[in-house]
N, C-alpha and C positions, 0 to 999 in steps of 0.2 A: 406176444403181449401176455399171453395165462403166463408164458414162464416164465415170465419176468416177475407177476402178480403173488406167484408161487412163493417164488423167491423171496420177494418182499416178504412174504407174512410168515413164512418160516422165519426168516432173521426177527421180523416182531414179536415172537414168538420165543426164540432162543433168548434175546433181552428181556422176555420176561422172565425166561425163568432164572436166567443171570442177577438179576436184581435182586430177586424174590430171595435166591439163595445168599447174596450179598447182606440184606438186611436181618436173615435169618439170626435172633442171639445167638452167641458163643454157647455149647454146651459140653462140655468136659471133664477133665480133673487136670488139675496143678499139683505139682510136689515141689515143695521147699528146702532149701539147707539153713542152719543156723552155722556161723562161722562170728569170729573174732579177731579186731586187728588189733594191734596197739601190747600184743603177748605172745610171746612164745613158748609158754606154760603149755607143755602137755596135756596137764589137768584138765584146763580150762578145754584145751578143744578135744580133749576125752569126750566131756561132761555135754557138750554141745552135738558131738555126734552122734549121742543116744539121744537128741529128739528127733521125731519125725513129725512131718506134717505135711498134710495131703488133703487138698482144696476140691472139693467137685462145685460146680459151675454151671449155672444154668440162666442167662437170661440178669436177672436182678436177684438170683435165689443162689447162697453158697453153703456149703455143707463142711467145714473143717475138723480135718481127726486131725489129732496131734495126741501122740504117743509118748510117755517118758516112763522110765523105771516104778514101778509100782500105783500108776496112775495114768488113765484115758479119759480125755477131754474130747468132747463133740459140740461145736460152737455156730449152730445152725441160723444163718441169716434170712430170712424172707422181706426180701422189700417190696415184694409186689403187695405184702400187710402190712408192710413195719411191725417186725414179731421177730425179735431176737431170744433164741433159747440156747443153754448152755447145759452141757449133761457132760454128770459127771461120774463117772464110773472105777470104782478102787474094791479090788478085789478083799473078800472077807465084809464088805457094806453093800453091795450093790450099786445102782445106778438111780440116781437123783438129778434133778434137775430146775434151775433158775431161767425164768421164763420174763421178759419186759416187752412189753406193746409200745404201740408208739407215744401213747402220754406215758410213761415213765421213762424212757427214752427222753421224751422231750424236756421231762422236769431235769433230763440229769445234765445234758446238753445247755438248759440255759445256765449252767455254774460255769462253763466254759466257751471259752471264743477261740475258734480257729481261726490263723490268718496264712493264707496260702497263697506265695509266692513263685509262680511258675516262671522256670527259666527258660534260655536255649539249650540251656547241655543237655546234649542226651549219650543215651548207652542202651547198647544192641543187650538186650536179655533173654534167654532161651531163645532167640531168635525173632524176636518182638521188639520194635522201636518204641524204647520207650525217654519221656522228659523227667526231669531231675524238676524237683518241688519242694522248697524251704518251706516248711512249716512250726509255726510259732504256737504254744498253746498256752495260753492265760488263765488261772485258776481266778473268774470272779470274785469270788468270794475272799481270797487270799492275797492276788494279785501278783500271786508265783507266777515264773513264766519259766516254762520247759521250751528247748528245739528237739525236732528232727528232720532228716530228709528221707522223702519217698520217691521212688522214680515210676512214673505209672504211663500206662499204652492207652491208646485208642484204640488198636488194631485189634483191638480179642471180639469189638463188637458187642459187650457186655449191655445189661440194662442201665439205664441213666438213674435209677437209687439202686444201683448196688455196695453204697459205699453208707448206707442212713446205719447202720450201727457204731460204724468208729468213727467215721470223717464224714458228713453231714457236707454234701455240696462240692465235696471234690470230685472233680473230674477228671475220669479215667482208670482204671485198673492198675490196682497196686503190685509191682513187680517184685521190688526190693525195697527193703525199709531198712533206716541206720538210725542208730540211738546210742547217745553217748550214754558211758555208767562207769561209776567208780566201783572198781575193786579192790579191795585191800589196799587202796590208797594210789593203785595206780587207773587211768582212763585209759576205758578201750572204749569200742568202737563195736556193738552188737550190731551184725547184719542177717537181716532175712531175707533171701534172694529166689526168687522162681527157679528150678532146676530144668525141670521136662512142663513140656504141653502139650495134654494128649486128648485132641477135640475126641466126640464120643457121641451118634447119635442113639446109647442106652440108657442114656443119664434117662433118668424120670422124675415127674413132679415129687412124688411119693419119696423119692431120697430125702425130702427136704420137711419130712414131717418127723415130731417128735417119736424117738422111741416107745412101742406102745410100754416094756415093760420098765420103762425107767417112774418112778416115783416123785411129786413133790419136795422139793429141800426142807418144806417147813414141817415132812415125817421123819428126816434125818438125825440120829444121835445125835445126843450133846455130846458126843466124844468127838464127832467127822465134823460137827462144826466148831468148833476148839482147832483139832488138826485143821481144820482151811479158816482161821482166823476169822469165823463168818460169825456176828452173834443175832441176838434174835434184833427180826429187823431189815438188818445190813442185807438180805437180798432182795428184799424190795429194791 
Protein backbone atom coordinates (compact mmCIF):
# COMPACT_ATOMS: atom_id res chain seq x y z
CA UNK A 1 0.00 0.00 0.00
CA UNK A 2 3.04 3.02 0.69
CA UNK A 3 4.17 1.70 -2.73
CA UNK A 4 1.63 2.14 -4.48
CA UNK A 5 1.03 5.78 -2.45
CA UNK A 6 4.62 6.42 -3.59
CA UNK A 7 3.94 6.01 -6.74
CA UNK A 8 1.09 7.81 -6.93
CA UNK A 9 2.62 11.07 -5.59
CA UNK A 10 5.59 10.78 -7.60
CA UNK A 11 3.56 10.68 -10.92
CA UNK A 12 1.57 13.81 -9.09
CA UNK A 13 4.41 15.30 -8.89
CA UNK A 14 6.15 14.68 -12.34
CA UNK A 15 2.51 16.26 -13.88
CA UNK A 16 3.38 19.03 -12.07
CA UNK A 17 6.26 19.70 -13.28
CA UNK A 18 5.17 18.59 -16.86
CA UNK A 19 2.44 21.30 -16.77
CA UNK A 20 4.42 23.95 -15.22
CA UNK A 21 7.02 23.47 -18.02
CA UNK A 22 4.10 23.32 -20.58
CA UNK A 23 2.80 26.70 -19.67
CA UNK A 24 6.15 28.01 -19.15
CA UNK A 25 6.26 31.33 -22.19
CA UNK A 26 8.37 30.65 -25.21
CA UNK A 27 11.79 32.36 -24.65
CA UNK A 28 14.17 32.52 -27.61
CA UNK A 29 15.50 34.03 -30.79
CA UNK A 30 13.88 33.64 -34.34
CA UNK A 31 15.74 34.40 -37.57
CA UNK A 32 14.05 35.38 -40.67
CA UNK A 33 14.79 35.52 -44.51
CA UNK A 34 13.32 38.01 -46.82
CA UNK A 35 12.78 36.46 -50.34
CA UNK A 36 10.62 37.27 -53.45
CA UNK A 37 8.37 35.60 -55.94
CA UNK A 38 6.87 36.76 -58.96
CA UNK A 39 11.14 37.66 -60.37
CA UNK A 40 13.79 36.46 -61.27
CA UNK A 41 16.05 39.60 -61.16
CA UNK A 42 19.20 38.89 -59.42
CA UNK A 43 19.12 42.35 -58.33
CA UNK A 44 16.14 41.98 -56.55
CA UNK A 45 17.15 38.96 -54.53
CA UNK A 46 20.76 40.38 -54.15
CA UNK A 47 19.12 43.24 -52.47
CA UNK A 48 16.95 41.05 -50.13
CA UNK A 49 19.78 38.82 -49.05
CA UNK A 50 21.68 41.55 -47.37
CA UNK A 51 18.71 41.96 -44.79
CA UNK A 52 18.85 40.26 -41.73
CA UNK A 53 16.61 39.92 -38.98
CA UNK A 54 16.78 38.20 -35.82
CA UNK A 55 13.67 38.24 -33.34
CA UNK A 56 14.49 37.33 -29.54
CA UNK A 57 11.44 36.35 -27.75
CA UNK A 58 10.25 36.21 -24.40
CA UNK A 59 6.83 35.69 -23.10
CA UNK A 60 4.81 38.95 -24.68
CA UNK A 61 8.25 40.90 -24.84
CA UNK A 62 10.18 40.92 -28.63
CA UNK A 63 13.47 42.37 -29.36
CA UNK A 64 13.94 42.64 -33.37
CA UNK A 65 17.63 43.52 -34.97
CA UNK A 66 17.29 43.88 -38.53
CA UNK A 67 20.47 44.78 -40.20
CA UNK A 68 20.81 46.41 -43.91
CA UNK A 69 23.74 48.20 -45.61
CA UNK A 70 24.68 51.38 -43.78
CA UNK A 71 21.72 51.25 -41.26
CA UNK A 72 20.62 49.13 -37.86
CA UNK A 73 17.26 49.13 -36.72
CA UNK A 74 16.16 47.65 -33.10
CA UNK A 75 12.39 47.46 -32.92
CA UNK A 76 11.66 46.55 -29.29
CA UNK A 77 8.01 45.32 -28.38
CA UNK A 78 6.96 45.17 -24.60
CA UNK A 79 3.37 44.12 -24.25
CA UNK A 80 3.43 43.29 -20.80
CA UNK A 81 3.48 47.78 -20.88
CA UNK A 82 2.37 48.41 -24.20
CA UNK A 83 5.65 50.31 -25.00
CA UNK A 84 6.87 50.07 -28.35
CA UNK A 85 10.43 51.61 -29.08
CA UNK A 86 12.39 51.84 -32.15
CA UNK A 87 16.24 52.64 -32.26
CA UNK A 88 17.91 53.59 -34.81
CA UNK A 89 21.42 53.36 -35.33
CA UNK A 90 23.44 54.75 -38.65
CA UNK A 91 26.93 55.10 -38.38
CA UNK A 92 28.66 58.77 -38.45
CA UNK A 93 25.05 59.86 -36.29
CA UNK A 94 24.70 57.50 -33.72
CA UNK A 95 21.67 55.89 -32.15
CA UNK A 96 18.29 57.54 -31.72
CA UNK A 97 15.26 56.42 -30.86
CA UNK A 98 11.19 56.63 -31.28
CA UNK A 99 9.38 55.50 -28.41
CA UNK A 100 5.02 55.04 -28.38
CA UNK A 101 3.07 53.91 -25.25
CA UNK A 102 -0.03 52.46 -25.44
CA UNK A 103 -2.18 55.78 -25.75
CA UNK A 104 -0.27 56.74 -28.97
CA UNK A 105 -0.56 53.39 -30.03
CA UNK A 106 -4.03 53.41 -29.48
CA UNK A 107 -4.71 56.99 -31.11
CA UNK A 108 -2.83 55.38 -34.27
CA UNK A 109 -4.65 52.06 -34.32
CA UNK A 110 -8.14 53.86 -34.16
CA UNK A 111 -7.33 55.17 -38.12
CA UNK A 112 -7.33 51.62 -38.92
CA UNK A 113 -9.45 48.45 -38.83
CA UNK A 114 -8.02 45.05 -39.02
CA UNK A 115 -10.17 42.27 -40.35
CA UNK A 116 -8.82 38.82 -39.78
CA UNK A 117 -9.86 36.02 -41.51
CA UNK A 118 -8.46 32.58 -40.18
CA UNK A 119 -8.54 29.68 -42.40
CA UNK A 120 -7.79 25.91 -42.56
CA UNK A 121 -4.60 26.01 -44.60
CA UNK A 122 -1.75 25.52 -43.00
CA UNK A 123 2.04 25.08 -43.55
CA UNK A 124 4.74 23.34 -41.39
CA UNK A 125 7.36 26.48 -40.87
CA UNK A 126 10.66 25.97 -39.18
CA UNK A 127 9.12 23.19 -37.83
CA UNK A 128 5.96 24.81 -36.27
CA UNK A 129 2.40 24.24 -37.43
CA UNK A 130 1.35 27.10 -38.26
CA UNK A 131 -2.55 28.70 -40.12
CA UNK A 132 -2.74 30.87 -43.00
CA UNK A 133 -4.71 34.28 -41.95
CA UNK A 134 -6.22 36.79 -44.69
CA UNK A 135 -5.88 40.00 -43.45
CA UNK A 136 -7.60 43.15 -44.86
CA UNK A 137 -6.47 46.57 -43.56
CA UNK A 138 -8.83 49.70 -44.05
CA UNK A 139 -7.40 53.26 -43.84
CA UNK A 140 -10.49 55.12 -41.73
CA UNK A 141 -9.74 57.98 -42.56
CA UNK A 142 -9.27 57.31 -46.43
CA UNK A 143 -11.12 54.21 -46.69
CA UNK A 144 -7.94 52.58 -48.76
CA UNK A 145 -7.99 48.99 -48.20
CA UNK A 146 -4.62 47.13 -48.31
CA UNK A 147 -4.31 42.85 -48.12
CA UNK A 148 -1.92 40.54 -46.78
CA UNK A 149 -1.47 37.14 -45.53
CA UNK A 150 0.18 35.84 -42.29
CA UNK A 151 0.63 32.30 -41.20
CA UNK A 152 0.93 32.30 -37.36
CA UNK A 153 1.47 29.09 -34.59
CA UNK A 154 0.09 28.50 -31.45
CA UNK A 155 2.82 26.17 -30.57
CA UNK A 156 5.79 28.75 -29.50
CA UNK A 157 3.51 29.30 -26.52
CA UNK A 158 3.98 33.02 -26.67
CA UNK A 159 2.16 35.74 -24.54
CA UNK A 160 -1.45 36.53 -25.47
CA UNK A 161 -0.51 40.66 -26.38
CA UNK A 162 2.43 39.75 -28.10
CA UNK A 163 1.22 40.96 -31.30
CA UNK A 164 -0.41 44.99 -29.59
CA UNK A 165 2.18 46.89 -31.82
CA UNK A 166 1.35 45.78 -35.38
CA UNK A 167 -1.87 43.45 -35.32
CA UNK A 168 -3.81 44.40 -32.16
CA UNK A 169 -6.04 41.04 -31.28
CA UNK A 170 -4.44 38.60 -33.64
CA UNK A 171 -3.99 35.40 -32.43
CA UNK A 172 -0.93 33.60 -32.62
CA UNK A 173 2.74 34.12 -33.61
CA UNK A 174 3.61 35.36 -36.65
CA UNK A 175 5.58 33.05 -38.84
CA UNK A 176 5.54 34.20 -42.36
CA UNK A 177 4.18 37.27 -43.75
CA UNK A 178 3.31 37.89 -47.81
CA UNK A 179 2.67 41.39 -49.29
CA UNK A 180 2.06 42.10 -52.55
CA UNK A 181 4.11 45.42 -54.09
CA UNK A 182 4.59 46.66 -57.44
CA UNK A 183 7.85 47.08 -58.84
CA UNK A 184 8.86 48.85 -61.79
CA UNK A 185 5.61 47.84 -62.92
CA UNK A 186 5.76 44.52 -62.38
CA UNK A 187 3.87 42.56 -58.82
CA UNK A 188 5.83 40.35 -56.68
CA UNK A 189 5.19 38.81 -53.84
CA UNK A 190 7.41 39.99 -50.57
CA UNK A 191 7.75 37.11 -48.14
CA UNK A 192 9.08 37.08 -44.50
CA UNK A 193 9.47 33.70 -43.31
CA UNK A 194 10.87 32.30 -39.81
CA UNK A 195 14.18 30.30 -40.69
CA UNK A 196 15.52 28.79 -37.33
CA UNK A 197 13.95 28.52 -33.66
CA UNK A 198 16.28 28.46 -31.12
CA UNK A 199 14.30 28.39 -27.55
CA UNK A 200 17.11 29.91 -24.97
CA UNK A 201 16.69 29.83 -21.26
CA UNK A 202 19.41 33.28 -21.32
CA UNK A 203 17.02 35.45 -22.89
CA UNK A 204 16.60 38.10 -20.00
CA UNK A 205 14.05 40.64 -19.20
CA UNK A 206 16.82 43.38 -19.44
CA UNK A 207 17.09 42.54 -23.43
CA UNK A 208 14.14 44.05 -23.83
CA UNK A 209 15.03 47.56 -22.43
CA UNK A 210 15.99 50.52 -24.31
CA UNK A 211 19.56 51.06 -25.18
CA UNK A 212 21.07 53.18 -22.37
CA UNK A 213 23.25 54.98 -24.86
CA UNK A 214 20.88 55.66 -27.63
CA UNK A 215 19.39 59.35 -27.57
CA UNK A 216 15.82 60.84 -28.23
CA UNK A 217 14.78 61.37 -32.07
CA UNK A 218 13.51 64.83 -31.10
CA UNK A 219 17.90 65.53 -30.56
CA UNK A 220 18.48 64.18 -34.06
CA UNK A 221 19.89 66.40 -36.97
CA UNK A 222 17.77 68.03 -39.36
CA UNK A 223 19.84 66.35 -41.81
CA UNK A 224 18.87 62.31 -40.30
CA UNK A 225 15.52 63.47 -40.18
CA UNK A 226 15.34 64.66 -43.93
CA UNK A 227 17.33 61.23 -44.76
CA UNK A 228 14.44 59.02 -42.83
CA UNK A 229 11.68 61.40 -44.31
CA UNK A 230 10.73 62.08 -40.44
CA UNK A 231 9.68 65.99 -39.99
CA UNK A 232 9.02 67.57 -36.90
CA UNK A 233 6.10 65.96 -35.31
CA UNK A 234 5.81 62.86 -37.58
CA UNK A 235 7.39 60.78 -34.52
CA UNK A 236 4.86 61.22 -32.18
Amino acid sequence: MKKQISLWMIAIMLFGVVTTFAQKPFAGTITFETIAEGTDDPNVAAQLAELSQEVIVMGNNTRTNMSQPGIDVIQISNGDYNLKTTVIDIPGYGKYYIEQDGEKLKKAFDKVKFDFEYTSETKAIAGYNCKKVNVKVTDLESDEESTLVLWVTDELMTGDNINFSDYPDLKGYVMRTEVKKDVDGNELTIIVQAKTVTPSKKVKPTTFLRPSDAKSFDEAPEDLKKMLGVGAGEEE
